[in-house]
C-alpha positions, 0 to 999 in steps of 0.5 A: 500500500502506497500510503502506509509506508513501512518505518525507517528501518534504522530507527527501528534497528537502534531501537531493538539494540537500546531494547535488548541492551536495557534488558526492557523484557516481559520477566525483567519488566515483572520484577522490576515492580513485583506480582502485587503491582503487576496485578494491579496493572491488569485492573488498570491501577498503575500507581503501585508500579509507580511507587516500585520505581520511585527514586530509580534511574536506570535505564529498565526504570525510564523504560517502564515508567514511560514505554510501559505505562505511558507516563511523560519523562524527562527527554533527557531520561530517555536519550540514557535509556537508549543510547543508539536511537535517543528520544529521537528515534522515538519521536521519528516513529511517532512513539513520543513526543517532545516538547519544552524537554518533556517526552509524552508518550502517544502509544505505548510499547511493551514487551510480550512473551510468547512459546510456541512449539518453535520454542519461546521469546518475546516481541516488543508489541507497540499499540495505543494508549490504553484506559489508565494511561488516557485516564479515561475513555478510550477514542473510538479509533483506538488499536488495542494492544495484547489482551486475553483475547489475543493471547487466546488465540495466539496459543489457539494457532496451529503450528504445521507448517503453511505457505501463505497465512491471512490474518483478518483484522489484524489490530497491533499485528500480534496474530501476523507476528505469530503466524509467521513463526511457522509461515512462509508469509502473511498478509495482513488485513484491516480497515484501520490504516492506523492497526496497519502502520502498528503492524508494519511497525511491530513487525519492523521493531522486531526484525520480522520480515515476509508481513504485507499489509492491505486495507479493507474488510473481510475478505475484499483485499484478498478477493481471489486468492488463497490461503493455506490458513486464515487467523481472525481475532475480529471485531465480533463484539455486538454493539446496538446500532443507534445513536449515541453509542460509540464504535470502537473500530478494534471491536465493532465492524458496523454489523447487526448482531452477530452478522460479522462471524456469519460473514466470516464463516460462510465467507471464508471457504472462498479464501482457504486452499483446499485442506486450508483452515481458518481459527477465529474467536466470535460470538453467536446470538441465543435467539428465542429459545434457538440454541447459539450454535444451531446457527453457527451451523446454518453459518458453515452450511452456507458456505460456497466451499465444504467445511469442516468445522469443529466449534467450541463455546467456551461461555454464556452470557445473558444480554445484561451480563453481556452488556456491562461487560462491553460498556466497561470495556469502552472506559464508561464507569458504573455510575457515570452519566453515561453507563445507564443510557448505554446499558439501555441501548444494548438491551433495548437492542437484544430485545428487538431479535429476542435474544435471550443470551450471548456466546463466545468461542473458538470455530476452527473451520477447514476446507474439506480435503477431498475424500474425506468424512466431513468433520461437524463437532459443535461443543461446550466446553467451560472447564479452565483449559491448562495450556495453548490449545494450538499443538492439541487442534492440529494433533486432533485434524491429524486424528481425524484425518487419520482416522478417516482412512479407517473402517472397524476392521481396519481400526481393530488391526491398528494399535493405540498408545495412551497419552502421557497425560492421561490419569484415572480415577475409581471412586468406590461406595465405602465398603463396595469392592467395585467401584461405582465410577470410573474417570478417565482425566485428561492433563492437556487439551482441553482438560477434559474429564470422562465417565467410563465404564469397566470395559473401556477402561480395561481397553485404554488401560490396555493399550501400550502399543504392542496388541491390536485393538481388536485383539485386546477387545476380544481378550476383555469380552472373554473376561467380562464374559460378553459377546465379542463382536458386540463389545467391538461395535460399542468400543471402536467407536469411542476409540475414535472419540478418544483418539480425536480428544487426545486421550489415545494415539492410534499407530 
């Protein structure tokens, strides 16, 4: 794009040396004021980091105190800080500016960490001035940093190799930096130009090349190519159309309802290769008495390509919950003259749809691979999730792709192993020697807890590699003293389910 140019790469090359030399990294950063203020930090209280620093002159402080939580500082404080680049180079990236000898931050910059199956690091993310540090409300153009959405859907990644990644809405340019740790290339698309000069800037600051940027919506930059994975933290929130209510353009894309992530999902197909997937974070509208995800699925079925789709809703919530979370979220304060007319805007505007409850969650979609069975898994699952889901996805389509080659028999010829992380429980009746429930528990994916009985356990207690399936199902039917063909019509199914959720690996 002509008019986004990309950042002095020399200012920005000096910039990561002062960076790197001041030790100004996420660990470094923690210490430097301590869990309680790092806490407080997360709640948008900056003053316990402030009293952390005070009476400190080095470089790590100077970096805190005004990259960090957006606090103007002496020039002079930064030209010690950052010896190759100077508050000069700040200023050339639009980072501060200075005037009477005083550097006012305009955005902040600050360091993230980040693991992968790549190994692990951190970038230096630069993005808007947040709530605490505007110490107010946020303006509607604003380009919002890392949060727990972002962070969510980072570890949500698959992490296989592809050729070419689309991340749509791109923001500060945080899911581009991490697609392209396992990518050939990324484009990055967004209708803010200001979300693309960060992304240019963040990819720059930390030597990232093979990140192009383009401006429009949805898909329109990209309209006739394709994709081997698309990313997406889009702007899904629900906002009333009417009046009065602000549009943030970091969560509202000027849709009714939930009409984004339908567009996005049926869509999508057009811009995936074939086998391509696509991973985004969204929310579906509960309308009168209609389950939520029976309409991501007329979503999927409308889609000009054949898609898998494995989508999991991770929570609900009713319109009022709903509401006060997003108004809060634009800086607008319980109590303030404000917040009630918002609040009221919102439910005026669930009522005209009938809506009865929001949810969110991860959709994970896929071109279907030619000749294979079309994978439609649509789940709630609330428990905590232990670690990034992003190893665990792409072990499960490799399952189910696996899987797919394999009638009964020629799964009860195949072998299975359990997974590492995988424990059981027996919970007995006092005084019963048999116990009344069986618990298969799962320590990775997604957490996930089953109720077993006596013959699957026996099974996946079995399964260490060396017998088949088939064999070892015969083997438990001559124990329980069952038919034997009936024991496998009822356990190789539920061998599939195990082996998609991570709890066996067939070999």
């Amino acid at each position: 794009m002509s008019d986004i140019r990309h950042p002095d790469p020399s200012t920005t090359a000096a910039l990561r040396a002062d960076l790197a030399a001041a030790g100004y990294t996420a660990d470094a950063v923690r210490a430097a004021w301590g869990p309680l203020a790092d806490d407080a930090i997360g709640r948008g209280l900056l003053a316990p980091a402030r009293r952390a620093l005070a009476g400190r002159s080095d470089a790590l402080a100077a970096l805190c105190r005004t990259l960090f939580l957006g606090d103007a500082a002496p020039a002079a404080d930064l030209d010690r800080a950052l010896p190759t680049a100077g508050v000069a180079g700040l200023v050339t990236l639009g980072i501060v500016r200075v005037e009477g000898g005083t550097a006012t931050p305009l955005v902040l910059l600050r360091p993230q960490d980040y693991t992968d199956a790549a190994g692990s690091g951190w970038w230096w993310i630069v993005s808007d001035l947040d709530e605490a540090a505007l110490g107010g409300a946020l303006p509607t153009g604003h380009v919002l940093g890392v949060g727990g959405a972002s962070l969510t859907l980072a570890g949500l990644q698959l992490d296989t190799p592809a050729r070419r990644v689309l991340d749509v809405g791109t923001g500060c340019g945080i899911q581009a930096l991490r697609a392209r740790r396992s990518a050939s290339s990324v484009v990055a698309t967004d209708v803010s130009e200001r979300a693309l000069r960060f992304t240019l800037l963040n990819a720059a600051l930390n030597d990232v090349d093979g990140i192009e940027v383009r401006h429009g919506s949805l898909f329109e930059p990209v309209a006739g190519e394709e994709f081997d994975r698309v990313v997406s933290n889009p702007p899904f929130v629900i906002t009333p159309r009417v009046a009065g209510v602000p549009e943030y353009e970091y969560r509202d894309a000027g849709f009714a309802g939930d009409d984004l992530v339908a567009a996005f999902v049926s869509g999508v197909g057009e811009v995936l290769a074939p086998g391509g997937t696509a991973q985004l974070l969204g929310n579906w509208e509960y309308r009168d008495g209609r389950d939520g995800l029976d309409r991501v699925r007329e979503w999927v079925a409308a889609s000009a390509h054949p898609l898998d789709a494995w989508i999991v809703e991770r929570e609900q919530l009713d319109p009022l919950a709903y509401a006060e979370l997003w108004v809060r979220d634009g800086g607008t304060a319980p109590g303030s003259p404000d917040y009630a007319r918002l609040i009221d805007a919102w439910l005026a505007d669930f009522a005209a749809r009938g809506v009865t409850a929001v949810g969110f969650g991860y959709l994970l979609l896929r071109r279907t691979p030619i000749g294979m069975p079309p994978l439609a898994r649509y789940e709630r699952v609330t428990q905590p999730v232990p670690g990034a889901l992003g190893p665990h996805l792409g072990a499960a389509l490799a399952a189910w792709d696996r899987l797919g080659l394999l009638d009964d028999d020629g799964l009860a010829e195949a072998t299975a192993v359990v997974a590492s992380d995988v424990t059981e429980a027996r919970h007995h009746r006092p005084g019963a020697e048999e116990p009344s429930v069986i618990e298969l528990r799962q320590g990775a994916g997604f957490g996930r807890v089953l109720n077993v009985d006596p013959a699957l356990a026996a099974l996946v207690g079995a399964c260490d590699g060396d017998l088949p399936l088939g064999v070892l199902i015969d083997a438990i039917a001559d124990l329980l003293e069952v038919d034997a063909a009936a024991l496998r019509a009822d356990l190789l199914p539920r061998v599939r389910e195990l082996a998609f959720t991570g709890f066996l690996r067939v070999v």
